[in-house]
N, C-alpha and C positions, 0 to 999 in steps of 0.2 A: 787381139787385133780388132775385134769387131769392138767391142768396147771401147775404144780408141776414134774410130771410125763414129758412134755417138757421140762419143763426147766434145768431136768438134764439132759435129753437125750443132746440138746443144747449144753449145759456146759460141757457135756464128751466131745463132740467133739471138743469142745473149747480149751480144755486144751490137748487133741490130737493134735491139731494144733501145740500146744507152745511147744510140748514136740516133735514134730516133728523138729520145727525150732531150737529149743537149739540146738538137736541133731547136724542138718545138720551146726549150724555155726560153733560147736566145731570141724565135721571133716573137714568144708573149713581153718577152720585155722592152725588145725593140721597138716594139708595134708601141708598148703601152711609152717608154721615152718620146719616141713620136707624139703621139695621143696625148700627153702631158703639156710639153715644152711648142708643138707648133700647134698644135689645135685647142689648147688650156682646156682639155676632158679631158682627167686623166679615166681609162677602164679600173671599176672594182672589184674587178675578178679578176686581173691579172699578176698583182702582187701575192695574194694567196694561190692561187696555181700555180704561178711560179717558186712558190716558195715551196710545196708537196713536191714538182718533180723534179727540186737542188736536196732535198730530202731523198727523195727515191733514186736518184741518178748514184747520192754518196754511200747508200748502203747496197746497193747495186753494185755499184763501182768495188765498194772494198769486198766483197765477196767474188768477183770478179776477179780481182789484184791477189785474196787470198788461194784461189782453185788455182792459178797461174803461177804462182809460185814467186808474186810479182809486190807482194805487200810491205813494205819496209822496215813496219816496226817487227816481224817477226822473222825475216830472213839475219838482219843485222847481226842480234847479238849470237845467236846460232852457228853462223859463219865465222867468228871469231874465235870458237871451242877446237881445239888441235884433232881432238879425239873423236872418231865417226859415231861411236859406241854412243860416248856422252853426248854428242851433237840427236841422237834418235831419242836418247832415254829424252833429253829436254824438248824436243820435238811434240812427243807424246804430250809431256806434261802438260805444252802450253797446248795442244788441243783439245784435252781433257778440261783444262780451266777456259778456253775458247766454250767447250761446249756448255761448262756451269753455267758460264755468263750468259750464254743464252736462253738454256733453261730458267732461268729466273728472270727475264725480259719477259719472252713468253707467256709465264705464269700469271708476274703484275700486270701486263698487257692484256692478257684475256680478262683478269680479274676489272680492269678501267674500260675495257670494250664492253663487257656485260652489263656496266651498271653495277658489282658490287663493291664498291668504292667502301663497304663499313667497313672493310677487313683491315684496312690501312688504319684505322683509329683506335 
């Protein structure tokens, strides 16, 4: 129960966050269509920050959609298995291979954050 009780608290804030970041990327692009089209300066900061938080909102967003129970490509085919049994064993699977795929984002990610980019050659 209490665990339950975090985890919305968590997830309000979570989706605070996102409804935060829409917010602010709809008025950097407004602002900058504005700034463009009726005062011909367009801002050059605005299409690269807006472009990080439609990046951060979609991995956001799909981690989000995936704790909810709400992500499409993994409830679908799931749903369509007769058998509960089967429907858990593939459950597992595919978050076992959710978490490979991550673990190896991660790994190349830290390895292109540090600077050691020779590994890739």
């Amino acid at each position: 129960m209490e665990y339950n009780k975090i985890f919305n608290i968590f997830f309000s804030i979570y989706k605070f966050i996102l409804i935060i970041l829409t917010l602010s990327m709809f008025a950097i692009v407004g602002t900058n269509v504005f700034s463009r089209f009726v005062l011909n300066n367009s801002l050059g900061w605005a299409d690269e920050l807006s472009r990080f938080i439609f990046i951060w909102i979609s991995f956001l967003g799909a981690v989000m959609a995936y704790g909810s129970d709400d992500h499409v490509g993994l409830n679908f085919v799931i749903a369509k298995i007769p058998s509960a049994k089967a429907q858990n064993i593939i459950s597992i699977i595919s978050d076992l291979l959710i978490m490979a795929v991550l673990a190896i984002i991660t790994y190349y990610g830290y390895i292109v954050a540090t600077g050691n980019v020779k590994y890739f050659v």
